[in-house]
Gaussian input, Z-matrix of N, CA and C with variables (Angstrom, degrees):
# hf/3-21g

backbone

0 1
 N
 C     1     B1
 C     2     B2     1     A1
 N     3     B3     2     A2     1     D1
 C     4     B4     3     A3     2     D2
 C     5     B5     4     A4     3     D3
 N     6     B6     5     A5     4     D4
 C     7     B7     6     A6     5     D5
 C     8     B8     7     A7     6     D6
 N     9     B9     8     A8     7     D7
 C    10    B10     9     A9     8     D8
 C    11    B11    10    A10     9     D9
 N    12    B12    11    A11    10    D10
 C    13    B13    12    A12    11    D11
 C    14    B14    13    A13    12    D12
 N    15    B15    14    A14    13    D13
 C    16    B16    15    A15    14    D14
 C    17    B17    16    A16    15    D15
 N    18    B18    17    A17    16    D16
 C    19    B19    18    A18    17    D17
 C    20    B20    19    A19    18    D18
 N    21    B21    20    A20    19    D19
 C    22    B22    21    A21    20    D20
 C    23    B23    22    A22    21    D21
 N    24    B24    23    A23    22    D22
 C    25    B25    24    A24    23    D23
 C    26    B26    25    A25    24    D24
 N    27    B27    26    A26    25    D25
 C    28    B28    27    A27    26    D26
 C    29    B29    28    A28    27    D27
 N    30    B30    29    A29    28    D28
 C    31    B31    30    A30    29    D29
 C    32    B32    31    A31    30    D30
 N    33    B33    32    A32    31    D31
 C    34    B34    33    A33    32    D32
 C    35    B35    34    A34    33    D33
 N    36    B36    35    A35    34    D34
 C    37    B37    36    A36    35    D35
 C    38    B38    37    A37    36    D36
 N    39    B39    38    A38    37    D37
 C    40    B40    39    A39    38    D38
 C    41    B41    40    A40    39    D39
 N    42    B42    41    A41    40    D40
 C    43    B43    42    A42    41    D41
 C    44    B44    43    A43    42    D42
 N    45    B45    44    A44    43    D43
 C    46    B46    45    A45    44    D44
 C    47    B47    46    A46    45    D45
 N    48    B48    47    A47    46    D46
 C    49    B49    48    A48    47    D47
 C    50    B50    49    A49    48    D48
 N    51    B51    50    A50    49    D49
 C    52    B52    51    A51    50    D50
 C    53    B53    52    A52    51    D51
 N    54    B54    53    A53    52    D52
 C    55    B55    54    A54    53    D53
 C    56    B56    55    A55    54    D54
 N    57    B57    56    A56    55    D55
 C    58    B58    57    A57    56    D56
 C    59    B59    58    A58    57    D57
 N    60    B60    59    A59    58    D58
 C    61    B61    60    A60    59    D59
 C    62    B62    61    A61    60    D60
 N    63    B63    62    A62    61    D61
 C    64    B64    63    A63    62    D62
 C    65    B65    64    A64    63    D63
 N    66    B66    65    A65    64    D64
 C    67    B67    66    A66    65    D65
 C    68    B68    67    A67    66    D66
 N    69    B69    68    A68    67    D67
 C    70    B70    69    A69    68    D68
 C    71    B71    70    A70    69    D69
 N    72    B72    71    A71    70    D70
 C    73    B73    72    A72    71    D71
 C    74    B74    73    A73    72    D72
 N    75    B75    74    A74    73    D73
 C    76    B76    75    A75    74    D74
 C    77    B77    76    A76    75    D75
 N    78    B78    77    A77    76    D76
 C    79    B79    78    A78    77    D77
 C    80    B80    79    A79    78    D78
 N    81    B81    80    A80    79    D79
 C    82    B82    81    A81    80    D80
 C    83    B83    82    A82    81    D81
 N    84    B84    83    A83    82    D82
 C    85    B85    84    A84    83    D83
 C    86    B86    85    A85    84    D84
 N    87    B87    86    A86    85    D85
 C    88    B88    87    A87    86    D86
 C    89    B89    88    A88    87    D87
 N    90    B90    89    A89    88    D88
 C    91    B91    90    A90    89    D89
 C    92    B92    91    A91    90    D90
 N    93    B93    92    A92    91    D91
 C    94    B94    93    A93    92    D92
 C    95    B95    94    A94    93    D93
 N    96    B96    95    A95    94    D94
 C    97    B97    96    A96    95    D95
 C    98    B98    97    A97    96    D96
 N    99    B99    98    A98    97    D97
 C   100   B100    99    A99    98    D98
 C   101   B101   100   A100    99    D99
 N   102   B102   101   A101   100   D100
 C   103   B103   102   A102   101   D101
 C   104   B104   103   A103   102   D102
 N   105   B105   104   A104   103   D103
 C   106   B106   105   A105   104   D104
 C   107   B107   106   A106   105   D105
 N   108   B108   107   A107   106   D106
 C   109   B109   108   A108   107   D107
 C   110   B110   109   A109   108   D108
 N   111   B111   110   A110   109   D109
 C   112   B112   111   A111   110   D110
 C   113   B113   112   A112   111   D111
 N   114   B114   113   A113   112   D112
 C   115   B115   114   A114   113   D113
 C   116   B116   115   A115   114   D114
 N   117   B117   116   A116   115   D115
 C   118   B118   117   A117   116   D116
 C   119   B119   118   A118   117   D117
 N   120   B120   119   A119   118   D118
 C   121   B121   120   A120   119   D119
 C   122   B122   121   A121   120   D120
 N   123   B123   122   A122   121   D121
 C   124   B124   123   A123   122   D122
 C   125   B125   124   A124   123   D123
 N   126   B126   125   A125   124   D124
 C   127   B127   126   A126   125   D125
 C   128   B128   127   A127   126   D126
 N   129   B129   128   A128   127   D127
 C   130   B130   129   A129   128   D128
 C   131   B131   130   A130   129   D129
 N   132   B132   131   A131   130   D130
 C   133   B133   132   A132   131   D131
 C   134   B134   133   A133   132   D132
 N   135   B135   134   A134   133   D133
 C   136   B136   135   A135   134   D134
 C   137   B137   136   A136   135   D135
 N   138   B138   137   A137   136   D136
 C   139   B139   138   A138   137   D137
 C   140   B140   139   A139   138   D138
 N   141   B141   140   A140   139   D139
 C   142   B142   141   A141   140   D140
 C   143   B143   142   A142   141   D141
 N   144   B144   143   A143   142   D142
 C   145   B145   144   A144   143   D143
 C   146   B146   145   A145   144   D144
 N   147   B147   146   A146   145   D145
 C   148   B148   147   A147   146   D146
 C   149   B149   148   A148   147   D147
 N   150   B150   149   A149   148   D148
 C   151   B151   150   A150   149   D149
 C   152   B152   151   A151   150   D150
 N   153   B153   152   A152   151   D151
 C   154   B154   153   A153   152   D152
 C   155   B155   154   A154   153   D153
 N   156   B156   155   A155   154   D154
 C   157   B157   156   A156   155   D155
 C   158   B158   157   A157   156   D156
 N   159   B159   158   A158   157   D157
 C   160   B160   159   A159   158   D158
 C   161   B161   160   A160   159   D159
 N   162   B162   161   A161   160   D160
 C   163   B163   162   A162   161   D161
 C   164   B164   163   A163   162   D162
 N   165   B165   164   A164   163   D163
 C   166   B166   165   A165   164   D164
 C   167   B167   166   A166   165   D165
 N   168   B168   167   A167   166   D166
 C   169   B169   168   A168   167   D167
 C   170   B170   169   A169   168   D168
 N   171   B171   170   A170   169   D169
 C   172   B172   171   A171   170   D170
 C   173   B173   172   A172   171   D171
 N   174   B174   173   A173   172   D172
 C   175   B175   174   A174   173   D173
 C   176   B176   175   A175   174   D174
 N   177   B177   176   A176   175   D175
 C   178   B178   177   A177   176   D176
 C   179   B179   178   A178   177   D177
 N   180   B180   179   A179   178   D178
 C   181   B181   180   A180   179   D179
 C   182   B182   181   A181   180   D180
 N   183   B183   182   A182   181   D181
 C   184   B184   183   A183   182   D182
 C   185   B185   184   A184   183   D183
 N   186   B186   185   A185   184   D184
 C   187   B187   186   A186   185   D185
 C   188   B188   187   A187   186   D186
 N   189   B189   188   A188   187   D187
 C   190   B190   189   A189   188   D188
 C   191   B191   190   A190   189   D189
 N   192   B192   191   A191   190   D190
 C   193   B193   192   A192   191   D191
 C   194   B194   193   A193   192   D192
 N   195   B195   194   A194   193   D193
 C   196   B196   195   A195   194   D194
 C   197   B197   196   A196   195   D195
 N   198   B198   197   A197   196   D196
 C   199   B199   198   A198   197   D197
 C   200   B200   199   A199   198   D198
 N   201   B201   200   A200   199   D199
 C   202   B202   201   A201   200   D200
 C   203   B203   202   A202   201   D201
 N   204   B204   203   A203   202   D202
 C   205   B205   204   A204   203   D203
 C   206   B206   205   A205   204   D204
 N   207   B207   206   A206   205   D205
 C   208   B208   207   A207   206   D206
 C   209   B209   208   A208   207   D207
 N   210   B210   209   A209   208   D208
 C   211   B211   210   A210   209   D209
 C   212   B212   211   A211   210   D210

   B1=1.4459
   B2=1.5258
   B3=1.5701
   B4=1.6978
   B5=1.2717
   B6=1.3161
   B7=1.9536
   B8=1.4310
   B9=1.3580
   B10=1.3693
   B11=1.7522
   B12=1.3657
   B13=1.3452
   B14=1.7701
   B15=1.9162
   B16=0.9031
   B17=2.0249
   B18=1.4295
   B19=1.3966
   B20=1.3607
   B21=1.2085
   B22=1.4164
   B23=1.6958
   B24=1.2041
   B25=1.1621
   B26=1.8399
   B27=1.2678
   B28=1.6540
   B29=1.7536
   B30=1.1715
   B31=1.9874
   B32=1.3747
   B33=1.0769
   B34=1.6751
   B35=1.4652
   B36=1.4357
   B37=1.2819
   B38=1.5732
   B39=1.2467
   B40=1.7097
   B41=1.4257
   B42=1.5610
   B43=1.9148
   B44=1.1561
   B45=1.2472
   B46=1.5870
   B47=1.5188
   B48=1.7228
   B49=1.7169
   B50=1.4931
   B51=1.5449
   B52=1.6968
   B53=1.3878
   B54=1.2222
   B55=2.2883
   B56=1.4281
   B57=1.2039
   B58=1.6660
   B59=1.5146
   B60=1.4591
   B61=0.9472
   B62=1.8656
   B63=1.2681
   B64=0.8506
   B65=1.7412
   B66=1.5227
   B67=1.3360
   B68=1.2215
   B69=1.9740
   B70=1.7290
   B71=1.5975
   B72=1.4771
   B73=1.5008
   B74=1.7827
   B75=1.2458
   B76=1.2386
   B77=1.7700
   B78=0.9799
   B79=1.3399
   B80=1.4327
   B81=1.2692
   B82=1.6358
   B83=1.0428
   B84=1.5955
   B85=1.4407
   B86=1.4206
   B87=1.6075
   B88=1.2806
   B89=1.6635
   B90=1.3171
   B91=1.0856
   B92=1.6156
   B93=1.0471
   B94=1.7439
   B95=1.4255
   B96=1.2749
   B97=1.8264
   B98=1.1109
   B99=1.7291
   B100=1.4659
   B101=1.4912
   B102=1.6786
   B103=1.0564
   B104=1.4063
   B105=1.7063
   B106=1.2747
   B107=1.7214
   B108=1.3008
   B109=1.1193
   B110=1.8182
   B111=1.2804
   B112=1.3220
   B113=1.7691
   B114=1.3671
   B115=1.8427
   B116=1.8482
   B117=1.5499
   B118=1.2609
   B119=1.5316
   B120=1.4078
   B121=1.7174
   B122=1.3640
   B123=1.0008
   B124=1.7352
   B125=1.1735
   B126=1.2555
   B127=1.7991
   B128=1.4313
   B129=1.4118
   B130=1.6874
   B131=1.5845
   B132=0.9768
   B133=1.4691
   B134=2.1210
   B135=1.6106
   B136=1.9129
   B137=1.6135
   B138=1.6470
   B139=1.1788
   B140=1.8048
   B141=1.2265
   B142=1.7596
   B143=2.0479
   B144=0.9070
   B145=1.3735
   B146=1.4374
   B147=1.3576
   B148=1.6504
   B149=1.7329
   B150=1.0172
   B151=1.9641
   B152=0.8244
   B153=1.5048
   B154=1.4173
   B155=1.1573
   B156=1.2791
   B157=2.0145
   B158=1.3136
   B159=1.0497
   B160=1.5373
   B161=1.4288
   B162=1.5868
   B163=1.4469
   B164=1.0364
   B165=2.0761
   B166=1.0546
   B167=1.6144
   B168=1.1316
   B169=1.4196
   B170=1.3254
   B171=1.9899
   B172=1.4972
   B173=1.4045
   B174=1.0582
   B175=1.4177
   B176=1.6040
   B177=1.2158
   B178=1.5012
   B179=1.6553
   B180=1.6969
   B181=1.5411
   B182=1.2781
   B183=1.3300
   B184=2.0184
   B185=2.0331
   B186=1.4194
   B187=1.8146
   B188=1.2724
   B189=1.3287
   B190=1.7074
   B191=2.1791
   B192=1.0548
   B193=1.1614
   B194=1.3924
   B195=1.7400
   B196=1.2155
   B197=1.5828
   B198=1.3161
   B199=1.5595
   B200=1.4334
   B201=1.4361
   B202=1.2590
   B203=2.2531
   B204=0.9881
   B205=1.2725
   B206=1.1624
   B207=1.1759
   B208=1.4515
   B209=1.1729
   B210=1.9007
   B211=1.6121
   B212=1.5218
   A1=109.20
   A2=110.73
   A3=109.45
   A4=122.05
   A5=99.81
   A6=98.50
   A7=102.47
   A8=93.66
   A9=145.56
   A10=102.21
   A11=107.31
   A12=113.74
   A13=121.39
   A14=91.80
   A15=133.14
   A16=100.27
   A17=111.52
   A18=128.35
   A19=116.57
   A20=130.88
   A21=131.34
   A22=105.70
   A23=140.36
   A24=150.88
   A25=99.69
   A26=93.54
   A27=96.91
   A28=112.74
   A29=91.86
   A30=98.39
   A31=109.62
   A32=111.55
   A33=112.88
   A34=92.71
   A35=142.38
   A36=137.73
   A37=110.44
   A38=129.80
   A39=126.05
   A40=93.88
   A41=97.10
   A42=108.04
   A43=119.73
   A44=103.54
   A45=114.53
   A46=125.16
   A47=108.43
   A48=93.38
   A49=98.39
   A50=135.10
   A51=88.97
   A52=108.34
   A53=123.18
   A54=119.01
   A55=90.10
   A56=132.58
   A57=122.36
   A58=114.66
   A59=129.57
   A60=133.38
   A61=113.72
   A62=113.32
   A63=133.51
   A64=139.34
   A65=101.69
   A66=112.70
   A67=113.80
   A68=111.80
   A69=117.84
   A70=113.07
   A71=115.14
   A72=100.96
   A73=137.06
   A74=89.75
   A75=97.89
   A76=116.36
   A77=102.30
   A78=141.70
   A79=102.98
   A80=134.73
   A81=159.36
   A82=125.01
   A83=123.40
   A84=144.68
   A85=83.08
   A86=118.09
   A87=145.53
   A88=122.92
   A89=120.95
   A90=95.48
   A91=138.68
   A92=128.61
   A93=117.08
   A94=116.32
   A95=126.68
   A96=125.30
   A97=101.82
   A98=122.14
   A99=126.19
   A100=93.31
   A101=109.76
   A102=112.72
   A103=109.44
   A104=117.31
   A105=116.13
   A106=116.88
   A107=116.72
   A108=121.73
   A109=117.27
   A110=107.55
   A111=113.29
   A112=127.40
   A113=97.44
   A114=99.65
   A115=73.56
   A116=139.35
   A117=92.70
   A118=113.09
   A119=111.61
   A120=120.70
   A121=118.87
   A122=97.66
   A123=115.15
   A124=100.95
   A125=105.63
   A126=117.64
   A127=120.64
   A128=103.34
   A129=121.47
   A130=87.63
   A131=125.66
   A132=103.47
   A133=107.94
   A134=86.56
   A135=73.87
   A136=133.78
   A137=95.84
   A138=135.03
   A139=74.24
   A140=114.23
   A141=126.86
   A142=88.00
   A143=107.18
   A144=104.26
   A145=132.99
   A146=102.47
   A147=108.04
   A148=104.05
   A149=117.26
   A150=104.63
   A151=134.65
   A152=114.94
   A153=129.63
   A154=110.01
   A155=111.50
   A156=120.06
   A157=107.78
   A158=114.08
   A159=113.33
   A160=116.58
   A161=133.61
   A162=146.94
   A163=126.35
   A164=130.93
   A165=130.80
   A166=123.44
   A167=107.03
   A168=119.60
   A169=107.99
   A170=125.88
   A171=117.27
   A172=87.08
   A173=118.87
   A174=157.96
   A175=135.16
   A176=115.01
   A177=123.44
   A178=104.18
   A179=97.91
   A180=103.86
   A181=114.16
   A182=99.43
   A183=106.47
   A184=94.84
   A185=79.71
   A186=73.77
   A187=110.59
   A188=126.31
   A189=153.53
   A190=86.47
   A191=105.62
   A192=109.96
   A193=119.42
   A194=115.72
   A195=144.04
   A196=107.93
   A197=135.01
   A198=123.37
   A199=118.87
   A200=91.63
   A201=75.76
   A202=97.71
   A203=138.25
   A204=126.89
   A205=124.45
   A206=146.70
   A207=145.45
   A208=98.34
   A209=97.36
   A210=117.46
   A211=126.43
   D1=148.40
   D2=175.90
   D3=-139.10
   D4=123.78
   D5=-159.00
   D6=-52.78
   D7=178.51
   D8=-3.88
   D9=-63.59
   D10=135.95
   D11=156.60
   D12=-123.23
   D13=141.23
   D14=-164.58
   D15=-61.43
   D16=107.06
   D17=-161.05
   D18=-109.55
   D19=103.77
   D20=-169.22
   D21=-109.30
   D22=106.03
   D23=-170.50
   D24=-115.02
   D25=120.84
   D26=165.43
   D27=-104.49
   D28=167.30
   D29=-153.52
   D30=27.45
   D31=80.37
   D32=167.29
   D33=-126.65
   D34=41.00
   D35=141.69
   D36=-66.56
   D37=-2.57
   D38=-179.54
   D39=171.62
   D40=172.07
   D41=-164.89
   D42=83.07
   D43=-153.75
   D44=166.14
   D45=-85.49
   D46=-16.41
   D47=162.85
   D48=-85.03
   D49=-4.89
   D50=168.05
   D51=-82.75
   D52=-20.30
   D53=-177.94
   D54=-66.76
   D55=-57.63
   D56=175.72
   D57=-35.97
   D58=-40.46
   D59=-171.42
   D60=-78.19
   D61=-39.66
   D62=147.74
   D63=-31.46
   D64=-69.75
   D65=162.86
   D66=-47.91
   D67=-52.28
   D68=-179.69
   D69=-53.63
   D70=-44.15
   D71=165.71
   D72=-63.22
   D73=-30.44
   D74=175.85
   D75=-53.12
   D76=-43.76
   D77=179.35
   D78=-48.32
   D79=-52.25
   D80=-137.86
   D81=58.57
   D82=36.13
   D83=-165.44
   D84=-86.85
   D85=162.75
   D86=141.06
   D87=-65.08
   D88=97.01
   D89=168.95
   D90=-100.98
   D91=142.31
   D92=165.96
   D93=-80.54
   D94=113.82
   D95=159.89
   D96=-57.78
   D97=154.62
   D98=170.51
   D99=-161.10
   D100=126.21
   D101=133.08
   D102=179.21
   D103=-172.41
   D104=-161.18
   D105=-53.73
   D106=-46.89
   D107=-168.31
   D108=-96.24
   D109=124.04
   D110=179.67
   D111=-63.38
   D112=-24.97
   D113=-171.51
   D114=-80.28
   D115=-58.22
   D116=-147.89
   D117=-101.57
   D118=25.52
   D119=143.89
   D120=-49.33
   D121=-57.91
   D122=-176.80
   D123=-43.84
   D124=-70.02
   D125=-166.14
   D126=-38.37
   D127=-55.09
   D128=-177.34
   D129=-73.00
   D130=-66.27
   D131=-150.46
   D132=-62.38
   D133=-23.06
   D134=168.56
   D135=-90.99
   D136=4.18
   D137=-172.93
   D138=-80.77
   D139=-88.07
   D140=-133.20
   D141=-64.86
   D142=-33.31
   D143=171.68
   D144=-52.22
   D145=-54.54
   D146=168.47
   D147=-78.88
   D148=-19.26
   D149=162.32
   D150=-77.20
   D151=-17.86
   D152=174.29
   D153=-90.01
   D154=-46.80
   D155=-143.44
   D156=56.29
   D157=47.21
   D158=164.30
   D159=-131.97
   D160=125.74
   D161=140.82
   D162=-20.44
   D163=-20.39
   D164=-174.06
   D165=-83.80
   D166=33.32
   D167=-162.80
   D168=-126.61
   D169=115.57
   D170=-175.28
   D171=-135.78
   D172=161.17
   D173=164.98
   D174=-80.62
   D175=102.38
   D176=-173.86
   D177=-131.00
   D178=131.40
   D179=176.83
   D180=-122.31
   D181=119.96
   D182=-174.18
   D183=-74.43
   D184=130.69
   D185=172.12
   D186=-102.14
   D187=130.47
   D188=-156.74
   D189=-59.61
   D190=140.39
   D191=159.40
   D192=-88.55
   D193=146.71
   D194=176.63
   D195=-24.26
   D196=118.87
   D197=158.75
   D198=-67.04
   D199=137.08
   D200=-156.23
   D201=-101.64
   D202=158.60
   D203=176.15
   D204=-89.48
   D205=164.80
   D206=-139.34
   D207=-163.49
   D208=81.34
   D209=147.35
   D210=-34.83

């Protein structure tokens, strides 16, 4: 394989998948954001953008499944 490669990190809105996410830009990797919540998708990915200056950064939100109740 020859970079840039295409990088899908789940919960990398904070922690160590966002420095993973990070490093991958640095890098000139592509990255994908992932995780449950959309306000703080947003954030990181407009976060990792102005830290980088880089475009290679998109946004994907897993939507939380249904609770379920316990007959």
């Amino acid at each position: 394989m020859v970079p840039p490669f295409n990088v899908l990190i789940t919960g990398s809105t904070k922690g160590i998948g966002y420095a993973l996410a990070k490093e991958f830009l640095k890098a000139g990797d592509n990255v994908l954001i992932c995780s449950r919540l959309a306000q703080r998708v947003e954030s990181a990915v407009k976060n990792l953008k102005e830290e980088s200056g880089e475009q290679h950064v998109e946004l994907f939100v897993m939507l939380e499944k249904e609770k379920r109740s316990k007959n």
